[in-house]
C-alpha positions, 0 to 999 in steps of 0.5 A: 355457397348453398349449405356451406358457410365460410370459415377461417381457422388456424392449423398450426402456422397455416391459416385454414379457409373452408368455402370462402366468398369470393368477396374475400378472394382479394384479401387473400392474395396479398403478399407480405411485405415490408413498409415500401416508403422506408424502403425506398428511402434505404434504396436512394441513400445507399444508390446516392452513396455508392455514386459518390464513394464508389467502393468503399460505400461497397466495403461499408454495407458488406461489412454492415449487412454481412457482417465480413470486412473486405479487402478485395471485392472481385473474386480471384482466379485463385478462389475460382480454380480452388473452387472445383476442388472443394465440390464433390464430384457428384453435384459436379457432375448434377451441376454439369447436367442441369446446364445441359439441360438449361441449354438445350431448352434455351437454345431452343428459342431462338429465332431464324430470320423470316423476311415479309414482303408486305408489298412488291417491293417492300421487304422488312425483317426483324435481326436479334442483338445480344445486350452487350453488358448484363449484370446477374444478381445470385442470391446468397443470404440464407441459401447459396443459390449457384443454380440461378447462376445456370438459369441467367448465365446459360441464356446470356451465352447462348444469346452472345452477350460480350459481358456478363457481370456477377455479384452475391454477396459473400459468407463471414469469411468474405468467401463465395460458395464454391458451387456458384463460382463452379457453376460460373466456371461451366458457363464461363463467367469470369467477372464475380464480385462480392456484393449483394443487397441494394449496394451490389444493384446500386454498383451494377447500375452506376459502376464503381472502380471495380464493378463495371456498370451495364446496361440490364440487371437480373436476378432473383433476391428479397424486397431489397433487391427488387425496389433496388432493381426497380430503383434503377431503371430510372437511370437508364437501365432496364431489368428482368422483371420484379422477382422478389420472394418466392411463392407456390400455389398448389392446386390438390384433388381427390387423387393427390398425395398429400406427402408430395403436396405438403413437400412442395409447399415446404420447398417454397416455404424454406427459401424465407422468411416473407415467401407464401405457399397458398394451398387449393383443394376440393377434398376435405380428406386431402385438405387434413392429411396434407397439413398433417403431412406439413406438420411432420416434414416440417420436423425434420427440415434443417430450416425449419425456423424461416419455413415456419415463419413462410407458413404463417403468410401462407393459406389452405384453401377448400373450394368447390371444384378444380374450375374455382381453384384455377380461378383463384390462381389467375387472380393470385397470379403465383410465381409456381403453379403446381395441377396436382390433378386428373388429367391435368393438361385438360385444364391448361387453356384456363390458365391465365396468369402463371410464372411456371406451371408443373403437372401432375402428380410427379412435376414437383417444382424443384425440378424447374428450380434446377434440372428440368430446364426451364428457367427459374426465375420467374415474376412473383407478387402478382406480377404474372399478370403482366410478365413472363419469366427469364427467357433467351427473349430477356437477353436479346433486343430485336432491331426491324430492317427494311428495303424498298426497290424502287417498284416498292416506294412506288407502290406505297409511296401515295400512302405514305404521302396522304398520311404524312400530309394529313399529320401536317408533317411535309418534310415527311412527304417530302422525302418521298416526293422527291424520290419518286420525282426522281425515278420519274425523271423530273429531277 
């Protein structure tokens, strides 16, 4: 950089990078995480115990991890109908438009049927399916997130799904929050049990005698959650995507508020501990008075504690322009992407790799948390790379269909014949000759 040197210190907990090189990008996209080979050891032990203890292994982690002995692991009908009760009718009612929102926006998405005729003759088309059995994982460690139980629970009734199954894990009283089992009620959710962690995974994929196994598990959680979820696709079952902590990369420039800005990185930075806020600027003013911001609404935040120990893995970032600032988010990859930036729809056809984007200076992120109605469970670590966030798509499979006349197995029957002929695979060519011989007459 011409005139300019790089430059690295810490403001508090966030460590402040002024004009890096781009040799250094890389380095500052790493995730924190915990040490994956004693991970995955946790994740095969506790797999290989609820196989063979079934319940009881549940009651053993519960007790163990939180700290709650259990006597009934599913969820009563008496503690869902004491729920509504226990909630004001004020975030009954928020609970009630976030979901109508959800809904409208999921519906959305489906598909009408459109037949092809690739040929005269030849028509193929594509059917939805609801996956029968699904499993949603709800966090409930440090926050009760009752709104993931809308952005799962929502798409797997607009797509059909005949069983949806609902583990998270329960409070020291071995009670669930009473929003989540609300939010369950609205969508119509009956089936809740009281696990959570790498058991609740494990239990999900392999059945005990009281939680029934299915057949594709969702749901946001920690590294634990995630290597479980991971773990269990080598048993035949699929997932979402890899959702582990949370993360924002928020892009600033000279017209930004810095109070806006320094909240939405709060917004992330509270959810853990190992989540990551990465701040991108262009101003060197709105770079100071956004982490000045930090500093004072970091007082007054409740969680303060687990948003201060998120803001020491987390960066501020000064670059040279907007086009260098998205640059550096398609190779991050964020989960949340915020374009606090003028005309920032101008920018969109750069944008890459993103879970979730929000433009301009009044789409703060917690709008697509819970009432905007996009979903929020999106890929972090990187992995919007390659995946998108939770859709109607997720819970449904496509099955392809086709019909031929015989005018139609006449008009690419020759082909198929060369080509199974060429592959060496007669009984291929075969099957058409003989039909063909058929309507011919010679047979």
């Amino acid at each position: 950089m011409t005139g300019r040197k790089s430059s690295i210190k810490n403001r508090e907990n966030m460590k402040v990078t002024k004009y890096p090189e781009k040799e250094l990008w890389q380095e500052f996209t790493i995730r924190p995480e915990t040490r994956k080979i004693s991970l995955q050891e946790t994740v095969r032990e506790i797999f290989e115990e609820v196989r063979t203890s079934g319940d009881e292994a549940l009651k053993k982690y519960t007790l163990k991890f939180d700290h709650v002995a259990l006597s009934d692991i599913k969820v009563s009908q008496k503690e869902l109908e004491e729920a509504e009760n226990q909630l004001s009718e004020g975030l009954k009612k928020a609970i009630l438009q976030a979901k109508n929102n959800i809904e409208k926006f999921h519906s959305s998405q489906k598909e009408q049927i459109q037949t092809v005729e690739t040929q005269t003759g030849v028509k193929c088309w594509r059917e939805a399916r609801a996956i029968e059995k699904v499993g949603l994982y709800i966090p409930g460690g440090t926050a009760p997130l009752f709104s993931t139980v809308l952005m799962l629970g929502v798409p797997a009734k607009i797509a059909g799904c005949k069983q949806i199954v609902l583990c998270t894990p329960p409070d020291k009283n071995g009670k669930i929050h009473p929003a989540i089992l609300f939010a369950a009620q609205t969508i119509g959710i009956s089936e809740i049990y009281k696990a959570g962690g790498i058991q609740s995974i494990a239990a999900l994929t392999l059945g005990t005698e009281t939680i029934p196994s299915v057949y594709k598990i969702f749901g946001p959680g920690n590294q634990y959650v995630t290597a479980a979820k991971q773990y269990a696709q080598n048993f035949g079952l699929s997932i979402d995507l890899p959702a582990g902590p949370s993360e924002v990369l928020v892009i600033g420039d000279a017209q930004a508020r810095p109070d806006f800005l320094a909240a939405d990185l709060l917004s992330q930075a509270e959810h853990g501990v190992d989540s990551q806020v990465i701040f991108l600027t262009t101003d060197t003013i709105i770079l100071d008075k956004t982490l000045a911001a930090i500093e004072v609404q970091l007082k007054t935040l409740p969680r303060k504690e687990i948003a201060e120990k998120a803001l020491e893995n987390s960066r501020a970032i000064l670059l040279s322009n907007i086009d260098e600032c998205i640059e550096f988010s398609n190779l991050y990859a964020p989960e949340h992407l915020i374009l606090a930036v003028e005309d920032a729809k101008n920018h969109i056809p750069k944008i890459g790799n993103a879970g979730s984007v929000f433009l301009g200076n009044y789409s703060c992120e917690s709008a697509g948390d819970y009432a905007s109605g996009t979903n929020h469970t999106l890929p972090t670590n990187g992995y919007a790379r390659n995946y998108s966030g939770v859709s109607l798509d997720n819970f449904i499979k496509k099955i392809t269909f086709q019909e031929l006349s015989q005018e139609g197995l006449r008009n690419i029957g020759k082909t198929i014949e060369l080509m199974a002929e060429a592959e060496q695979l007669h009984a291929h060519k075969n099957a058409v000759t003989i039909r063909l011989k058929q309507a011919d007459g010679k047979i």
